[in-house]
C-alpha positions, -999 to 999 in steps of 0.1 A, spaced: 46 127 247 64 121 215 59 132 180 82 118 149 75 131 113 90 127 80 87 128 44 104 114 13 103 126 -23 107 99 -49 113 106 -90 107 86 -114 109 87 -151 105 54 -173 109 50 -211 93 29 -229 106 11 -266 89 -15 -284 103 -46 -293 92 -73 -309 113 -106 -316 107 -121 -347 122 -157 -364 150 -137 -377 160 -112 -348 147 -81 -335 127 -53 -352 121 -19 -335 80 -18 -332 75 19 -326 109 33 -309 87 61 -292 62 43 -276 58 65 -248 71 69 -208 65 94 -177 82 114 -155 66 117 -120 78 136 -86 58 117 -59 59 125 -18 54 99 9 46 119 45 41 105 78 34 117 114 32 100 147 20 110 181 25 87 210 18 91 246 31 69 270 7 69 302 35 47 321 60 18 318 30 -4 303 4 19 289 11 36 253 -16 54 229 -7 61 197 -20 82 166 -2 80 132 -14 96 98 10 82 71 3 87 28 18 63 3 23 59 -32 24 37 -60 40 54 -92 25 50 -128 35 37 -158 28 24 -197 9 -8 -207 24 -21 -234 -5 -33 -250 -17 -43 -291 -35 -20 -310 -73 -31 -302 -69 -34 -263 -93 -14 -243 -59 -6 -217 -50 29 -218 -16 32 -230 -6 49 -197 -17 45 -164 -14 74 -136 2 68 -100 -21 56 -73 -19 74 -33 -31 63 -3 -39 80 28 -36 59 60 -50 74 96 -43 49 127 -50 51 163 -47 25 189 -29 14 227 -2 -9 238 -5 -24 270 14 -48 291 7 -61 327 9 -90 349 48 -81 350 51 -80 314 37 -115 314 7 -102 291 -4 -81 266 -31 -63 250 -25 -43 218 -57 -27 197 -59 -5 173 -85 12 144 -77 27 109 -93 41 80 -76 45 44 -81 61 19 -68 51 -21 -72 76 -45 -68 60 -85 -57 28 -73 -44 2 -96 -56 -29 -108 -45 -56 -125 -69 -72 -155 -69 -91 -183 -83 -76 -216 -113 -99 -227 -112 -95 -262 -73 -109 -259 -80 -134 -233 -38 -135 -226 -31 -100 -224 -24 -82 -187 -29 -46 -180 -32 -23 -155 -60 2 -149 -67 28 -126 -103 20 -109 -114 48 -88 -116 56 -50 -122 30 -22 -120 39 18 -110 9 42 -115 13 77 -111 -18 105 -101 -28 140 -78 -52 149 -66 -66 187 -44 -89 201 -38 -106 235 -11 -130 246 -4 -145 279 29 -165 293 12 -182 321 44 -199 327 83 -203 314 84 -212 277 44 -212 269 29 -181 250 -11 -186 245 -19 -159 223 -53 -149 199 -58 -119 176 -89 -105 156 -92 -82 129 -124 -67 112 -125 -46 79 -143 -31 56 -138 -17 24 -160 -2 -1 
């Protein structure tokens, strides 16, 4: 039985100046246009068991983060100047098997995530050019995935994998 955690802080602090270039040189658009200052945490925990030499379980629950920031955007886009950090939370479970001497392996696992304010990237229709970023919500992904490969002999790997997902 094993168990490994961690965390990391991360800080962040962006400012933001306006400037436009124009036929004869540069010209300060609005010199306090905005920025953030953010203190985010990334955590992560994993439990594994190992049953023998070829049999290993697993269970990890790990959070992430994406940090926020300014759209630099005209004065009739519908962006928000700023946009705010999106975090995911990320719980997986699954086994690692070999056998046949190592010769094969089976490896399945299942997750579910879930992203809080995540971040998107759009284009504002009245502009048609113009990217921004917005924050969109919740959504919650779960799936299962598996793989198994075989080396039936010296220098040949056969191998096939599957995944399924969902996300709403």
């Amino acid at each position: 039985l094993s168990l490994t955690a961690g965390a990391r802080c991360a800080h962040d602090e962006q400012k933001t100046r306006y400037v436009q270039l124009q036929p004869l040189g540069l010209k300060d658009g609005n010199p306090d246009f905005g920025g953030s200052r953010e203190s985010l945490w990334a955590t992560r925990a994993n439990l594994t068991y190992k049953f023998n030499d070829d049999v290993l379980a697993y269970f990890t629950r790990s959070a992430g983060f994406r940090f926020g920031s300014v759209n630099l955007t005209r004065g009739s886009s519908i962006f928000p100047r700023f946009f705010q950090p999106d975090k995911l939370i990320n719980y997986e479970v699954g086994v690692k098997s070999t056998f046949w001497g190592g010769r094969a392996r089976i490896n399945v696992a299942g997750y579910y995530m879930k992203w809080r304010d995540f971040q998107l990237q759009v284009t504002d229709p009245g502009s048609g050019f113009t990217l921004g970023i917005i924050n969109l919500g919740q959504a919650k992904i779960y799936g299962a995935e598996g793989q198994f490969s075989v080396q039936p002999i010296e220098g040949l790997e056969l191998s096939v994998g599957a995944s399924c997902k969902h996300a709403r």
